[in-house]
C-alpha positions in Angstrom: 25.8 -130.3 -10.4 22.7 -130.9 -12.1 22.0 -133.0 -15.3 18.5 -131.7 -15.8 16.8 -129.1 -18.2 14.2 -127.2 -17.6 13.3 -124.7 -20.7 11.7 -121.7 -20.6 9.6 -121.7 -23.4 8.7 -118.4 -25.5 6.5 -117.5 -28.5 9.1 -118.1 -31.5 7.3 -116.6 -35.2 9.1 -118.5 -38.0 9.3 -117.3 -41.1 11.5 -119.4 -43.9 11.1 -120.2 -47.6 7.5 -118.8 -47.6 6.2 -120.5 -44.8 5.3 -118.3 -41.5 3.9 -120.1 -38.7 4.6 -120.0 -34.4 6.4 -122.5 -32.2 7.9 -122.5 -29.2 11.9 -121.6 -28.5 13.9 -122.0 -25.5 14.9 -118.3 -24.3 17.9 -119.7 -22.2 19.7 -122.2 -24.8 17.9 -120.7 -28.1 16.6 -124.4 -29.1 13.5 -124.3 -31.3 11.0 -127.1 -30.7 9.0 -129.1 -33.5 5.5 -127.6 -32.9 4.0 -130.5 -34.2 5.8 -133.4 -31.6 6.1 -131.2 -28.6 1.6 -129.8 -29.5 3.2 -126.1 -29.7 -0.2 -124.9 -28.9 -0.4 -126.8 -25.2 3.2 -125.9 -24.5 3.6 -122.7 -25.0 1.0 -120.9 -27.2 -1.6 -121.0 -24.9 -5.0 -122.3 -26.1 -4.3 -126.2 -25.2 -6.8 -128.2 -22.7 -4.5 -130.1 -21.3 -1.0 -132.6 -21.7 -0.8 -134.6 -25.1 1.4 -136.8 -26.0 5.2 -135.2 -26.1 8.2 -136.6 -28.5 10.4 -133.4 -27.7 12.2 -132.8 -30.8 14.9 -129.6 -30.8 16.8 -127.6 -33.4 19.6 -125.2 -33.1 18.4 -123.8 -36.3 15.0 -123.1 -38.6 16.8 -124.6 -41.4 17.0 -127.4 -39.6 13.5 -127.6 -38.1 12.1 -127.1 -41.6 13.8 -129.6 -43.4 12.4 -132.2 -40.1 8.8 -131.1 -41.0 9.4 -131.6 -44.3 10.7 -134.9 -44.3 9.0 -136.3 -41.0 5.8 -135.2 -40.9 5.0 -134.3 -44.6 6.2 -137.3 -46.5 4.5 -139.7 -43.7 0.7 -137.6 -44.3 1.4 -138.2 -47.7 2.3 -141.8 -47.7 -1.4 -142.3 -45.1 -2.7 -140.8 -48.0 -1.8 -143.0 -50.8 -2.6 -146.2 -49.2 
């Protein structure tokens, strides 16, 4: 029995509430990475130059996914900003 995941990442086009952009999705399990905290672009995009820094976040949905850039990534940019 194994107690290990290994995804099989695919090109994944989102397109919710006006925003279109490409991350990466699992084809096995259907998860949908962050493409921010996993560096889309290294992982499965093609065009990286080598291993970042990973924080593998996952989402069954894009709803989901959408409302985490929102409120992780967005409010903290703006918050660097106002100090």
């Amino acid at each position: 029995m194994s107690y290990t995941w290994e995804p099989r990442w695919e090109k994944f086009r989102v397109e919710s509430h006006g925003i279109v952009f490409w991350t990466c999705r699992d084809r096995i399990t259907g998860m949908i990475t962050c493409p921010i905290c996993v560096n889309a672009r290294e992982t499965c995009l093609g065009g990286g130059t080598g291993k970042g820094k990973q924080e593998p976040v996952f989402f069954y949905t894009v709803e989901d996914l959408i409302y985490h850039i929102r409120d992780y990534h967005a409010r903290s940019a703006f918050r660097a900003k106002s100090r």
